[in-house]
Kinemage of the C-alpha trace (Angstrom):
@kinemage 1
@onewidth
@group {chain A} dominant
@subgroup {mainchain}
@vectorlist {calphas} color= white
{ca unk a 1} P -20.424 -25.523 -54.666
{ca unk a 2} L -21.639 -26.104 -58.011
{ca unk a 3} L -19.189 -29.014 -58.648
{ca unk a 4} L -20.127 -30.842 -55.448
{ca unk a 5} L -24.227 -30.942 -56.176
{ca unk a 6} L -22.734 -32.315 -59.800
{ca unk a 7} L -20.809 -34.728 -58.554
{ca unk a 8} L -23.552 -35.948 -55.780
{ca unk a 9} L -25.934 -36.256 -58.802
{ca unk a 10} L -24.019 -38.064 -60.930
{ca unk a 11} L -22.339 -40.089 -58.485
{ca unk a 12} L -26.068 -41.216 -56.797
{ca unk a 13} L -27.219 -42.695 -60.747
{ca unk a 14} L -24.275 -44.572 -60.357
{ca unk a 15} L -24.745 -45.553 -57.432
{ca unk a 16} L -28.360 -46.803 -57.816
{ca unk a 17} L -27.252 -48.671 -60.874
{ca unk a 18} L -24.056 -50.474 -59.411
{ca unk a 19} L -26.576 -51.317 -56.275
{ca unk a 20} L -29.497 -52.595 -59.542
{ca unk a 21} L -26.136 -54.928 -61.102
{ca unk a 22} L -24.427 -55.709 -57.903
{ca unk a 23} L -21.033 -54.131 -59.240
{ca unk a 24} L -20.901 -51.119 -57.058
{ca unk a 25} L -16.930 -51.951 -56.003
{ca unk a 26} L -16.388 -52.662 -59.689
{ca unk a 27} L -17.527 -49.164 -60.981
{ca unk a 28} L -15.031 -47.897 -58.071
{ca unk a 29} L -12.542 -49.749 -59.217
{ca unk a 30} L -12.869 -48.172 -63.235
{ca unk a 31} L -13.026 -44.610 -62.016
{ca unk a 32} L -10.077 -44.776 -59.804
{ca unk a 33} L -8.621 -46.871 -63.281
{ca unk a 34} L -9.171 -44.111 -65.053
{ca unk a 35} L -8.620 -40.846 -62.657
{ca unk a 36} L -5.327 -42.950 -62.322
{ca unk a 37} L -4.417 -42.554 -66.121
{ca unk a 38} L -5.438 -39.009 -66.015
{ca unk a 39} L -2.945 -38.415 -63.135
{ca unk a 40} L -0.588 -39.869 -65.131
{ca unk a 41} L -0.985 -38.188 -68.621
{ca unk a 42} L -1.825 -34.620 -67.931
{ca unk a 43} L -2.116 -34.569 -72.301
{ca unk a 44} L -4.844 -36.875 -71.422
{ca unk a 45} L -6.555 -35.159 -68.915
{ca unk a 46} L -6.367 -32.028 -70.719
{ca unk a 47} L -7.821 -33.246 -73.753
{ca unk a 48} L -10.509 -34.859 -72.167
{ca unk a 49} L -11.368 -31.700 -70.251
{ca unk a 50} L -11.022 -29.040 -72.429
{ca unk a 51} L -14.099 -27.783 -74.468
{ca unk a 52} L -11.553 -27.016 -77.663
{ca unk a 53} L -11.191 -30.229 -78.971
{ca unk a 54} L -13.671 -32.098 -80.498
{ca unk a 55} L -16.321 -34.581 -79.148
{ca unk a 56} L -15.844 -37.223 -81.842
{ca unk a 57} L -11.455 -36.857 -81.097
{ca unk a 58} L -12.104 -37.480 -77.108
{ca unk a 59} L -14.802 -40.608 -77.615
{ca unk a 60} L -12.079 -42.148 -79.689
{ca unk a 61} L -9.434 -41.364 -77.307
{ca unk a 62} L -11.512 -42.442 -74.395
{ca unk a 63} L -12.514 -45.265 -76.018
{ca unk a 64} L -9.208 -46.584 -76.412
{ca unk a 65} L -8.456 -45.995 -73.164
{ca unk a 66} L -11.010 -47.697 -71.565
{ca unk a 67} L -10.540 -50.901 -73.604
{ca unk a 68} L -7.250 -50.519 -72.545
{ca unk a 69} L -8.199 -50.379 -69.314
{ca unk a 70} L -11.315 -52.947 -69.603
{ca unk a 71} L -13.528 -51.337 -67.907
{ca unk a 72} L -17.043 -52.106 -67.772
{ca unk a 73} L -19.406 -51.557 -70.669
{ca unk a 74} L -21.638 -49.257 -68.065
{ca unk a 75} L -18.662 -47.250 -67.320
{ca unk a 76} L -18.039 -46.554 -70.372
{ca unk a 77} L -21.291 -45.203 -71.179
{ca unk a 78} L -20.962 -43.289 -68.542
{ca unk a 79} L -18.159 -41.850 -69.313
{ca unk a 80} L -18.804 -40.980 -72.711
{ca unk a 81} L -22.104 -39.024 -71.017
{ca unk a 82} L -19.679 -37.116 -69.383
{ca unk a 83} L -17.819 -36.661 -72.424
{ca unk a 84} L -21.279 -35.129 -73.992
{ca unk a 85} L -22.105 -33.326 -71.035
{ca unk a 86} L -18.936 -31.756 -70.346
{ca unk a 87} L -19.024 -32.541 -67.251
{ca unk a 88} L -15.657 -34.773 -67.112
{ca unk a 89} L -13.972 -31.930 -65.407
{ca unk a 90} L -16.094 -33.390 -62.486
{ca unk a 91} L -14.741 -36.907 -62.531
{ca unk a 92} L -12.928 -37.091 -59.795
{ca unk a 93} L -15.469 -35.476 -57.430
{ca unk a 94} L -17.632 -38.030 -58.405
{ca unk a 95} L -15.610 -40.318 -57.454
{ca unk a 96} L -15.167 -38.957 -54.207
{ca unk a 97} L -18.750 -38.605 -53.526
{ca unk a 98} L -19.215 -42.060 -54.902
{ca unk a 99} L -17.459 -43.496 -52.574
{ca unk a 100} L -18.476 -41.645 -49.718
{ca unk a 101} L -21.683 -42.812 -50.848
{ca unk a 102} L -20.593 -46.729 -51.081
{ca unk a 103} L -19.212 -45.782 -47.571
{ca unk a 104} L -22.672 -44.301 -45.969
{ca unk a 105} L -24.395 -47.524 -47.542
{ca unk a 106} L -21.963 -50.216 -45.895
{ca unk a 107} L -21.569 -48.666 -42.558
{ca unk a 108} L -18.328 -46.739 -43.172
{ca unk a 109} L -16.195 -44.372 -42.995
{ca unk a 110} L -13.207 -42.629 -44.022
{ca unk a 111} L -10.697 -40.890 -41.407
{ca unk a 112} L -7.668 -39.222 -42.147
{ca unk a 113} L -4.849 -39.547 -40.142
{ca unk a 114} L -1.904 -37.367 -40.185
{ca unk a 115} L 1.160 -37.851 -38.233
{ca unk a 116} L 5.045 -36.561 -37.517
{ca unk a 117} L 6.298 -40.079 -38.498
{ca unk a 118} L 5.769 -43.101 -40.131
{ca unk a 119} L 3.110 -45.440 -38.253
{ca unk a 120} L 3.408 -49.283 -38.168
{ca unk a 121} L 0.821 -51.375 -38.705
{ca unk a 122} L 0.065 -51.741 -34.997
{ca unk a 123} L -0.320 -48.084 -34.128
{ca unk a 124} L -2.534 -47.742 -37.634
{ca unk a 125} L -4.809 -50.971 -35.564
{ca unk a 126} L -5.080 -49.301 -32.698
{ca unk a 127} L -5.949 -45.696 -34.518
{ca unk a 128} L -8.488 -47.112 -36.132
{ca unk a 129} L -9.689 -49.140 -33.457
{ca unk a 130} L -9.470 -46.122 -31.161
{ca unk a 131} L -12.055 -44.167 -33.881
{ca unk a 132} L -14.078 -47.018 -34.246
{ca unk a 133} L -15.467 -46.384 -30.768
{ca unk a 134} L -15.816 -42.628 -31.035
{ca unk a 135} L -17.723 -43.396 -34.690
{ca unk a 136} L -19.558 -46.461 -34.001
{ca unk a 137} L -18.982 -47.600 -37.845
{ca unk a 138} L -15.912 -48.924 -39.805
{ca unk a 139} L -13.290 -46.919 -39.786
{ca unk a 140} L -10.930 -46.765 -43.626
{ca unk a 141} L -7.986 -44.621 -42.813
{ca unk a 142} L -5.960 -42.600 -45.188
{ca unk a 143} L -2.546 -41.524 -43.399
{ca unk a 144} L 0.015 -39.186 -44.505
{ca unk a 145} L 3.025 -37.634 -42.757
{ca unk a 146} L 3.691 -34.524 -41.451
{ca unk a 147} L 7.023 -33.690 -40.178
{ca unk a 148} L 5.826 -30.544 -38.719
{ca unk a 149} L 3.563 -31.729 -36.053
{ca unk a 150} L 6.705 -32.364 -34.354
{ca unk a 151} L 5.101 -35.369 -32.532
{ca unk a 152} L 1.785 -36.448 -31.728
{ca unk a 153} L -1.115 -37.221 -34.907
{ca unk a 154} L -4.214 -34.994 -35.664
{ca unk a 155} L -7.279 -37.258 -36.739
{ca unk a 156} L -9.990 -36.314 -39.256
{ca unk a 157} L -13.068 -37.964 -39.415
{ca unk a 158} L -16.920 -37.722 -40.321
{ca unk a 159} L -16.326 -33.727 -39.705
{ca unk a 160} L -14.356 -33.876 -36.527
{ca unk a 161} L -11.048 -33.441 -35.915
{ca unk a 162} L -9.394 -34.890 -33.110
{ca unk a 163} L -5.672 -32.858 -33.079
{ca unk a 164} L -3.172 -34.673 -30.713
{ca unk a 165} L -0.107 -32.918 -31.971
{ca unk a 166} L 2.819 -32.083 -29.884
{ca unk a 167} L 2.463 -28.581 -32.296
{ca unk a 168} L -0.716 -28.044 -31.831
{ca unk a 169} L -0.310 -28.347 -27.341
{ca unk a 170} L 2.926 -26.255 -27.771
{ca unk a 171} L 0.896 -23.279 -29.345
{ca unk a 172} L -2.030 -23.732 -26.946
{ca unk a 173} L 0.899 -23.255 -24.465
{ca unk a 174} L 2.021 -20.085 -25.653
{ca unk a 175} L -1.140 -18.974 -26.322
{ca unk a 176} L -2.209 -19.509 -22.393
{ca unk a 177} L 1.212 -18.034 -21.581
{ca unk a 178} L 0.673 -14.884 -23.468
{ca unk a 179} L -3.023 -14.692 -21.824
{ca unk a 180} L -1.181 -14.713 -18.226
{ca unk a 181} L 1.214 -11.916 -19.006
């Protein structure tokens, strides 16, 4: 709970600021550059999140990083407040509320689709197309695969989910059959 009014509060002053500079996909861009590296070094990550090493030791590291990276100069100030805060534990749900805040603000949104087998670019078109009329906004789709489903997809989006699994209809099945007997 605590980490999601964080992340909304941080992620809004970002927000208002990319919206002030006009680089709201830009500061995007240099979190997910950075939550990237941190997926990828987990010395990194710990070190940047752990209260036991010193403030001076992470700026320097982050600091090289982000030139590195060449990120923005207001991401790396805010960053670095993060740093002093220790609140970089929180990065990456303020990305995510970032984002779904960039979303809200361009008439977006983000559905995630999950289905027994790999979809072609057609079938993703016609998903999304499909959820586009239920929504009545843009519709970004994240899919993954599921083996288990067995057949079918189950659809997440704003809140709803719309679950058109062959799994999911087989154990309504023997749920009604058990009802019966």
């Amino acid at each position: 709970m605590k980490d999601d009014v964080v992340a909304k509060r941080y992620a809004r002053a970002l927000y208002d600021l990319g919206k002030e500079e006009g680089l709201q996909d830009k500061f995007l861009g240099d979190m997910e550059a950075l939550i990237s590296i941190m997926g990828a070094s987990d010395e990194f990550r710990s070190i940047m999140e752990s209260p036991l090493y010193d403030i001076t030791l992470k700026k320097r590291i982050l600091g090289k990083v982000m030139s590195e990276a060449k990120l923005t100069k207001y991401m790396e100030n805010f960053f670095n407040i993060l740093l002093e805060k220790d609140r970089f534990v929180y990065v990456e749900s303020i990305m995510d509320a970032y984002r779904q805040i960039l979303d809200e603000a361009s008439g977006r949104v983000r559905a995630v689709v999950t289905s027994a087998m790999d979809l072609d670019k057609d079938q993703i078109e016609r998903i999304s197309n499909a959820l586009r009329k239920v929504v009545k906004k843009e519709v970004d789709l994240d899919v993954s695969i599921d083996p288990s489903l067995i057949g079918g997809l189950i659809a997440e989006v704003e809140g709803m989910v719309y679950d058109g699994s062959v799994k999911t209809q087989i154990s309504r099945l023997k749920q009604s059959l058990k009802g019966e007997i």
